[in-house]
N, CA, C and O of each residue as an XYZ file, in Angstrom:
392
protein
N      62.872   -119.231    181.809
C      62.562   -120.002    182.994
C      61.138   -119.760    183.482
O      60.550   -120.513    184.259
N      60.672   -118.725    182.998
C      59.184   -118.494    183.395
C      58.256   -119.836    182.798
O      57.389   -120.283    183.549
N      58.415   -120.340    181.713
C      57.273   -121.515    181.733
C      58.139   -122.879    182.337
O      57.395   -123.772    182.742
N      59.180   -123.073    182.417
C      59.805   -124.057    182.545
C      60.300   -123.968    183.823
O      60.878   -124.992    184.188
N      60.250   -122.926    184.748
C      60.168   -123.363    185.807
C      58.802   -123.608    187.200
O      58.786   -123.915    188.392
N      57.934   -123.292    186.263
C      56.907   -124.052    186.709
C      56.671   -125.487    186.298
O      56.104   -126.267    187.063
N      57.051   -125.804    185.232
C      57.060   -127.315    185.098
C      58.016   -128.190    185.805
O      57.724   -129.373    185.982
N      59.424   -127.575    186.330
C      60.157   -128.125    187.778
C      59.526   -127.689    188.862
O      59.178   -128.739    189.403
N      59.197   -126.907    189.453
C      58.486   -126.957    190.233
C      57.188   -127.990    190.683
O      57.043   -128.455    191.813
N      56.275   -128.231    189.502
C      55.655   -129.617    189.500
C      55.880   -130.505    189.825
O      55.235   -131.093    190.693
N      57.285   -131.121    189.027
C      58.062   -132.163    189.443
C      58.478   -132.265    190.540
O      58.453   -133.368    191.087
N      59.026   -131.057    191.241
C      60.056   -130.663    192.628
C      58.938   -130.473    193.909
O      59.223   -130.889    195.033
N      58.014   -129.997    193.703
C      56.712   -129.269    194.953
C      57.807   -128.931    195.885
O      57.796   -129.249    197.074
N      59.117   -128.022    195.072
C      60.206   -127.495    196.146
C      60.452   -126.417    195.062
O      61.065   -126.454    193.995
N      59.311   -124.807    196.119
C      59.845   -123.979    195.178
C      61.035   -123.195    195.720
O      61.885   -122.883    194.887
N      61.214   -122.855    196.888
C      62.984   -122.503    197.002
C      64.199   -123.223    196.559
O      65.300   -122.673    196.581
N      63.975   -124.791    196.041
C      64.868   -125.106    195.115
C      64.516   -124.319    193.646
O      65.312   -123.598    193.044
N      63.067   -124.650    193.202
C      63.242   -123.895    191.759
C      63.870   -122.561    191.692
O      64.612   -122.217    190.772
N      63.534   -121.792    192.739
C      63.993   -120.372    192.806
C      65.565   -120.389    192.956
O      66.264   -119.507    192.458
N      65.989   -121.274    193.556
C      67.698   -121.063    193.321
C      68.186   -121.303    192.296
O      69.045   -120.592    191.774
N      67.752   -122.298    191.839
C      68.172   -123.183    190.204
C      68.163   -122.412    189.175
O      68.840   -122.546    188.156
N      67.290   -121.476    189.454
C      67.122   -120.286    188.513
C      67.868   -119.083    188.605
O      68.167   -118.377    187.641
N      68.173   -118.861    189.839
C      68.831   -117.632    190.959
C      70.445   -117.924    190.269
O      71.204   -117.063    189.824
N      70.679   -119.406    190.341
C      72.172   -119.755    190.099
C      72.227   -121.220    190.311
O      72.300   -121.600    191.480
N      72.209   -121.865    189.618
C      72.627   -123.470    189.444
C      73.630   -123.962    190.040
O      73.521   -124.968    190.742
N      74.682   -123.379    189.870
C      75.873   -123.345    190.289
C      75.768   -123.550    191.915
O      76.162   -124.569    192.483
N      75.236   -122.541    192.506
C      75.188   -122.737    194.313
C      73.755   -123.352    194.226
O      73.168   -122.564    194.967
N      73.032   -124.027    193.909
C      71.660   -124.414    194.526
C      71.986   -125.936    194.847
O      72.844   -126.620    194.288
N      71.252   -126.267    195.714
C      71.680   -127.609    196.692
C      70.954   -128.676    195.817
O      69.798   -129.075    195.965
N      72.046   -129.138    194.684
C      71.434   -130.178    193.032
C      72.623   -131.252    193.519
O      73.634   -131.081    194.201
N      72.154   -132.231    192.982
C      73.696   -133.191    193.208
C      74.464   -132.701    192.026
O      74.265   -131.710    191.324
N      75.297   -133.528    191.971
C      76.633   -133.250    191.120
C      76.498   -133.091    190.156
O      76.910   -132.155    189.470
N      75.514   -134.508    189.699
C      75.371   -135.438    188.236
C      74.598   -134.136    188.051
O      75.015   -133.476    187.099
N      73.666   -133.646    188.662
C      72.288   -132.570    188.202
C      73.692   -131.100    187.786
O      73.848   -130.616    186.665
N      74.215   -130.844    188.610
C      75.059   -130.517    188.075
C      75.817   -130.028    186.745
O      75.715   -128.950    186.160
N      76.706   -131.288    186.408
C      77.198   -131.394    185.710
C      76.608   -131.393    184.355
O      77.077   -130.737    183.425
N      75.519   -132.179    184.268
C      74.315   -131.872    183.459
C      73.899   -130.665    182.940
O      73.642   -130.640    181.737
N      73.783   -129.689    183.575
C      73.703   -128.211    183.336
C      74.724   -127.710    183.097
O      74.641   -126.953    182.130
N      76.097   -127.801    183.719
C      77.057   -127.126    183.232
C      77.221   -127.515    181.305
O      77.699   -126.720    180.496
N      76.830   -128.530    181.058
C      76.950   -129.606    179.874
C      76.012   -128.627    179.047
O      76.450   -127.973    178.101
N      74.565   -128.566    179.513
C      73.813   -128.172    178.375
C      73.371   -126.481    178.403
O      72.506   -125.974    177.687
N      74.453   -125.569    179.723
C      75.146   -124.370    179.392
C      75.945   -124.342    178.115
O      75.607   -123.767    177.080
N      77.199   -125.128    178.343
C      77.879   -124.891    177.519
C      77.658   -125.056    175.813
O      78.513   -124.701    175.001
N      76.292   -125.689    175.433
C      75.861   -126.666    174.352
C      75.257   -125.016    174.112
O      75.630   -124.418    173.102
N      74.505   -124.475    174.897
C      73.498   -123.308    174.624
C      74.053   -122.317    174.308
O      73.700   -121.721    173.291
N      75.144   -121.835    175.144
C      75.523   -120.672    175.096
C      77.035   -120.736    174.109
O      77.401   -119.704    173.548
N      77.891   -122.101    173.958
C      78.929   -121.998    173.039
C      79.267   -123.219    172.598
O      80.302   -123.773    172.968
N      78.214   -123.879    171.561
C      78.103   -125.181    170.974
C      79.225   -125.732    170.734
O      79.709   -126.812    171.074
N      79.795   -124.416    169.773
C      81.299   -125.172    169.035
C      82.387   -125.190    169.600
O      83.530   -125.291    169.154
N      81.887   -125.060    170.883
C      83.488   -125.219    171.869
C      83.075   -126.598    172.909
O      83.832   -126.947    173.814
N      81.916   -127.217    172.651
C      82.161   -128.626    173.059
C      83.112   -129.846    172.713
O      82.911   -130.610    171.770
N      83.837   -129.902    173.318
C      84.910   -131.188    172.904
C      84.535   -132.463    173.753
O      83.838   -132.416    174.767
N      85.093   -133.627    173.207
C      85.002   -134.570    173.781
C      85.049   -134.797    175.498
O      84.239   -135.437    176.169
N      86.557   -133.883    176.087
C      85.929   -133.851    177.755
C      85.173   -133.426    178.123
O      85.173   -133.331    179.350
N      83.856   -132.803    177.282
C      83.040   -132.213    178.217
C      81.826   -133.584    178.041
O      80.960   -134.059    178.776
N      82.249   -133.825    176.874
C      80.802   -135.480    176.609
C      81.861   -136.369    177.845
O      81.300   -136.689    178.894
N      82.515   -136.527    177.768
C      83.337   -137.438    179.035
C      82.751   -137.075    180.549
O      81.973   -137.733    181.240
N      83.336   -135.913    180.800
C      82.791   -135.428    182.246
C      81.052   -135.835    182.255
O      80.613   -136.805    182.871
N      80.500   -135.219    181.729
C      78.588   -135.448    181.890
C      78.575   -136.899    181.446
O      77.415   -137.300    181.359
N      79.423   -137.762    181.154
C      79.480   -139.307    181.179
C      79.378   -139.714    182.402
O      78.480   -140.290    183.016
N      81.250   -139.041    182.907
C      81.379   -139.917    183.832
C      80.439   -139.012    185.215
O      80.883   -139.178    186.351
N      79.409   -138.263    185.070
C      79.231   -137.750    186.292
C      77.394   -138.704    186.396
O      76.441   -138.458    187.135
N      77.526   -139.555    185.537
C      76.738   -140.783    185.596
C      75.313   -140.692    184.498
O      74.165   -141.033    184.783
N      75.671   -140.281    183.551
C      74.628   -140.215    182.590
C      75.247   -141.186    181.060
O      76.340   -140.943    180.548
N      74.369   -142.174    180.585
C      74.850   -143.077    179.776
C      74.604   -142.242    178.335
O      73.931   -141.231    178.136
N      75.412   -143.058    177.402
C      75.448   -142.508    175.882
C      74.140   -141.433    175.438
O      73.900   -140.281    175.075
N      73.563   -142.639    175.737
C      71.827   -142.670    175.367
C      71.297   -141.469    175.820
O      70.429   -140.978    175.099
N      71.758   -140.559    177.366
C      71.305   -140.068    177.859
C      71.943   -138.744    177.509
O      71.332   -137.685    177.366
N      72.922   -138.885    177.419
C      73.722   -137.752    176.914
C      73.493   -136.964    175.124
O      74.081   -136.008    174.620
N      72.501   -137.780    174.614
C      71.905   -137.351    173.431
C      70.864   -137.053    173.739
O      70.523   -136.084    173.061
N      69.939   -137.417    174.577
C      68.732   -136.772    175.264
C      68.693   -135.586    175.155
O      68.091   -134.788    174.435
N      69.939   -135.502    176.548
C      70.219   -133.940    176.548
C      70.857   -132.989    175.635
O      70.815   -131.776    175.844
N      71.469   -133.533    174.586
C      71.707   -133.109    173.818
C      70.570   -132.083    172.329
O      70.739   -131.012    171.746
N      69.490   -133.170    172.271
C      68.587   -132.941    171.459
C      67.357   -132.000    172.384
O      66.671   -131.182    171.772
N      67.167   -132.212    173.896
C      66.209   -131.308    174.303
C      66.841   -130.252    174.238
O      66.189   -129.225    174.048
N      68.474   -130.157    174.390
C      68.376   -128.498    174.692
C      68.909   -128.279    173.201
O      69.588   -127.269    173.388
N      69.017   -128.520    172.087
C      68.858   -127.857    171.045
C      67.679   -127.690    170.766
O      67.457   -126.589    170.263
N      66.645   -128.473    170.910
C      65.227   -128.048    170.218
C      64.617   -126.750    171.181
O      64.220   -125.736    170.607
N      64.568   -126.856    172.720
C      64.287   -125.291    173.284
C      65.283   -124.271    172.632
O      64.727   -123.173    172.606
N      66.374   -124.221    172.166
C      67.014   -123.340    171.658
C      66.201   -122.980    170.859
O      65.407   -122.051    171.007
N      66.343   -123.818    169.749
C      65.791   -123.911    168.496
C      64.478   -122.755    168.539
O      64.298   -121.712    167.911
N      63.650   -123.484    169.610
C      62.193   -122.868    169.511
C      61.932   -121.473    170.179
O      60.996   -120.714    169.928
N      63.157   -121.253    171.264
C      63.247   -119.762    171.792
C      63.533   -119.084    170.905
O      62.954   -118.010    170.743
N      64.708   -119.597    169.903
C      65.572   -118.153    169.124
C      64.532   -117.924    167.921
O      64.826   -116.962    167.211
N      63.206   -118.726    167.508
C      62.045   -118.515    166.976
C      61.512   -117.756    167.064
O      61.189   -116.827    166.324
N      61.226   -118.178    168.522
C      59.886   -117.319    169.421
C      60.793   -115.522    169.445
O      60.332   -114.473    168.996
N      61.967   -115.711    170.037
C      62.415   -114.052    169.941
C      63.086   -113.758    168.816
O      63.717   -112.703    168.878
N      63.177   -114.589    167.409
C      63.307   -114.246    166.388
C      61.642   -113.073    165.158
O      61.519   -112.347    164.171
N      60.896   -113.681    166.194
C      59.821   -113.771    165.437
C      58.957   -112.444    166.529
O      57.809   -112.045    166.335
N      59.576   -112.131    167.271
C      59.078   -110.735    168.877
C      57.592   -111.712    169.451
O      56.497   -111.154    169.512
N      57.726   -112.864    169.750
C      57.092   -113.430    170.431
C      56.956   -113.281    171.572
O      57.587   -113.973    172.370
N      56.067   -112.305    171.970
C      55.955   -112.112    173.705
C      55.156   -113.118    174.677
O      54.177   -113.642    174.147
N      55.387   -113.433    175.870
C      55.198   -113.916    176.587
C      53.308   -114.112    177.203
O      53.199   -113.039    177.798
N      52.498   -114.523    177.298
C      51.262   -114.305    177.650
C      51.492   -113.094    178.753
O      52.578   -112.823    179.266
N      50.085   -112.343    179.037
C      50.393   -111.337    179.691
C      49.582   -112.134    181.770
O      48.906   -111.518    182.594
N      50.105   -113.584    181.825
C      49.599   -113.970    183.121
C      51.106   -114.649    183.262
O      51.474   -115.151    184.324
N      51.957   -114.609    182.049
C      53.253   -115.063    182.540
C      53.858   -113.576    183.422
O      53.747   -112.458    182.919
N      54.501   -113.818    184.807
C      55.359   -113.101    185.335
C      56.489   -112.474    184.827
O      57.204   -111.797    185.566
C-alpha cells in the first residue's frame, strides 16, 4: 500500500479515507459496491481457488458488469503477479518510500 496508496490518495485528495482503507476496508466509510469489490479481489489474492461462482455473482450484483469484473480480475492478478516478483526476487522498497 505504500506506492498505491498514494496513487488513491491522488484520486481521493482524502487522506483519512486512504488511511482507513488501508487501516481496514472493511470499517472505512466506501460504499458497498467499493466494498464488495475488495472483498472480491481479497479473496482472488489471498485464496484464488476458492472463488466460486457466488462470489462472481455477489461483485455482479453489487453493480459491476461482466466486463468489469474481469478488469478486476486481471489488475489484481498482474499486482500479484508483479509483487510475488518483486519479493521473490528481495526487491526492496526505495529508501524515500515510508
Amino acid at each position: 500500500m505504500q506506492h498505491h496508496g498514494r496513487g488513491l490518495f491522488r484520486l481521493t485528495k482524502n487522506k483519512s479515507l486512504v488511511e482507513a482503507i488501508i487501516a481496514d476496508y472493511k470499517t472505512a466509510d466506501i460504499s458497498d459496491k467499493d466494498r464488495n469489490m475488495l472483498d472480491y479481489v481479497t479473496l482472488l489474492t489471498k485464496n484464488p481457488c476458492n472463488i466460486r461462482r457466488k462470489d462472481f455473482d455477489k461483485v455482479k450484483a453489487a453493480g459491476f458488469a461482466e466486463a468489469d469484473v474481469l478488469d478486476l480480475v486481471q489488475v489484481t492478478a498482474y499486482f500479484n503477479y508483479v509483487n510475488r516478483l518483486a519479493c521473490g526476487l528481495g526487491v526492496e522498497l526505495e529508501s524515500y518510500w515510508e
